[in-house]
C-alpha positions in Angstrom: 120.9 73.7 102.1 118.6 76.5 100.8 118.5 80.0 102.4 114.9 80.5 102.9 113.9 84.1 102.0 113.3 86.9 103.6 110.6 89.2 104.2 107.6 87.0 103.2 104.6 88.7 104.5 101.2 88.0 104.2 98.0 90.4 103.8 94.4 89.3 104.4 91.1 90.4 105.7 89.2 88.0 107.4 86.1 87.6 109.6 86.0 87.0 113.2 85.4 83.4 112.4 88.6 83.7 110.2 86.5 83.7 106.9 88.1 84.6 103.9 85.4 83.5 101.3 82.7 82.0 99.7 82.6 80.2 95.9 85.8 82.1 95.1 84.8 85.8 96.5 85.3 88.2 98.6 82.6 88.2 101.6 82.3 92.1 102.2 82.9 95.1 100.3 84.7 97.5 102.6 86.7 100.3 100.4 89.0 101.1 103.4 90.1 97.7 103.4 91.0 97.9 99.3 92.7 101.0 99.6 95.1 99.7 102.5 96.0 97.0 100.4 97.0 98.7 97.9 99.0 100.7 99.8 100.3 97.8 101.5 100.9 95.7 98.9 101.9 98.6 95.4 105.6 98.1 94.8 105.6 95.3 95.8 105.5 91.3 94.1 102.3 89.7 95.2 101.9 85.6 95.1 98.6 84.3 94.7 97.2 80.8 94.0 95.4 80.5 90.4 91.7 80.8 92.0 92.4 84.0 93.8 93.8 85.4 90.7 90.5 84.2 88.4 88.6 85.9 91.0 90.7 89.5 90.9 90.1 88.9 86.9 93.0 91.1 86.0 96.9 91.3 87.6 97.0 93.6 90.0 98.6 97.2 89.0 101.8 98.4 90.1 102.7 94.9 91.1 104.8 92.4 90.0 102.1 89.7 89.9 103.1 85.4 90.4 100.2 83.2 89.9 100.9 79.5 91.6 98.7 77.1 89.5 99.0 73.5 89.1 98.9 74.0 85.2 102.2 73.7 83.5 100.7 74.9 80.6 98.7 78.3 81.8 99.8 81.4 80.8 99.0 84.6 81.7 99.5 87.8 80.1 101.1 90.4 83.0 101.7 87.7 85.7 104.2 85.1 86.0 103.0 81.7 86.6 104.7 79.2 88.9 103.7 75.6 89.7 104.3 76.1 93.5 105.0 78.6 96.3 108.7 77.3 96.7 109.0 78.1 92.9 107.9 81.7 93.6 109.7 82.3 97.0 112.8 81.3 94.6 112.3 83.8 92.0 111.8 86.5 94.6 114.9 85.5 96.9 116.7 87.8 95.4 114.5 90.9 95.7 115.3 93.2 98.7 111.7 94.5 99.4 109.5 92.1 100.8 106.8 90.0 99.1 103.2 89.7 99.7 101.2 86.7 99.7 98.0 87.2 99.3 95.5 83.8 98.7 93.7 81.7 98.7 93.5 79.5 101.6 96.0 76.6 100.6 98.7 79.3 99.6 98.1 81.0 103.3 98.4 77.3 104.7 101.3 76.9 102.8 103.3 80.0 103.5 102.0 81.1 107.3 105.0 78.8 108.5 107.9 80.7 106.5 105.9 84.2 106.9 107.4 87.0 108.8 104.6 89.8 108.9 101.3 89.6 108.8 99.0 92.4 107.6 95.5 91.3 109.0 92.3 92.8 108.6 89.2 91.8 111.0 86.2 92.6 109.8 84.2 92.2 113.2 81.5 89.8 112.0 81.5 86.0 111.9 80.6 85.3 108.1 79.2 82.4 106.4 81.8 80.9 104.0 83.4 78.3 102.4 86.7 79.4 102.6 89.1 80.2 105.8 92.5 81.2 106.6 94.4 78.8 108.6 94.4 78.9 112.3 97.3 80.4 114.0 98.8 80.9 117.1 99.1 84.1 118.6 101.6 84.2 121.0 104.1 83.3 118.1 103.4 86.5 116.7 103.6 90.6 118.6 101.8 92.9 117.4 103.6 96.2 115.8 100.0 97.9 115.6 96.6 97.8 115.6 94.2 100.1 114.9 90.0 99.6 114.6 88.0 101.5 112.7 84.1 101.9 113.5 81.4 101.3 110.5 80.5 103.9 108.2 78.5 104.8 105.2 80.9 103.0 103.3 81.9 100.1 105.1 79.5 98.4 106.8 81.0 96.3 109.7 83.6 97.4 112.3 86.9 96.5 111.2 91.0 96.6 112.7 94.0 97.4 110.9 96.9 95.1 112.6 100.6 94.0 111.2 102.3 91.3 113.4 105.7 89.9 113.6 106.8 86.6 114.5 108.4 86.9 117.6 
């Protein structure tokens, strides 16, 4: 038997409808919601399936970046590159801080069931996409904080700050 790792946490932004996208891209562009993610997730290692990654362009900074991909041969220069998220939970069980996943949808699906904390952004706006993160229940999960944020001149919809842990 394994020991499954600690400290996996997740951090998304989604819409009210649970949109996280549309033809590999973000939806919105709200600069508060960049800036707590990179507060969130700097230090830190951050897994992310091979489509999220195209659509950053670039590992992220400060970050020790794992790109899941089902090409054994893809390499890419500042990330590691994995061939599933069991593969990168394994070469992170040893860290003590925890690690971020963060996209696409399939990588969400995979890892809400071993995830510990979830750093959710709402935007307050149901969005058209083709691209959602997985439903989930609630009540599994109490919420440490929340805190919403009215528009402004630079971010255009309402949005809440929360982090959850599974009860």
């Amino acid at each position: 038997m394994t020991n499954e790792p600690k400290n996996i946490y997740i951090a998304v932004a989604v819409g009210e409808n649970f949109a996280i996208g549309k033809n590999n891209q973000l939806l919105w562009h709200m600069p508060a919601d960049l800036k707590f993610f990179k507060q969130t997730t700097s230090g830190h290692t951050v897994i992310m399936g091979r489509k999220t990654f195209d659509s950053v362009g670039k590992p992220l900074p400060n970050r020790r970046n794992i790109v899941i991909t089902r090409d054994a041969s893809l390499k890419i220069e500042g990330a590691e590159v994995v061939n599933s998220l069991d593969e990168a939970l394994a070469i992170t069980q040893t860290e003590e801080k925890p690690v971020f996943i963060v996209g696409g949808a399939e990588i969400y699906r995979q890892a809400l069931p071993k995830t510990d904390r979830l750093y959710l952004t709402t935007i307050h706006h149901n969005f058209d996409a083709d691209t959602f993160f997985p439903d989930f229940d609630r009540s599994e999960w109490t919420v440490i904080s929340s805190d919403p944020h009215k528009a402004d001149e630079k971010n255009k919809y309402d949005y809440t700050f929360e982090v959850l842990e599974r009860k």
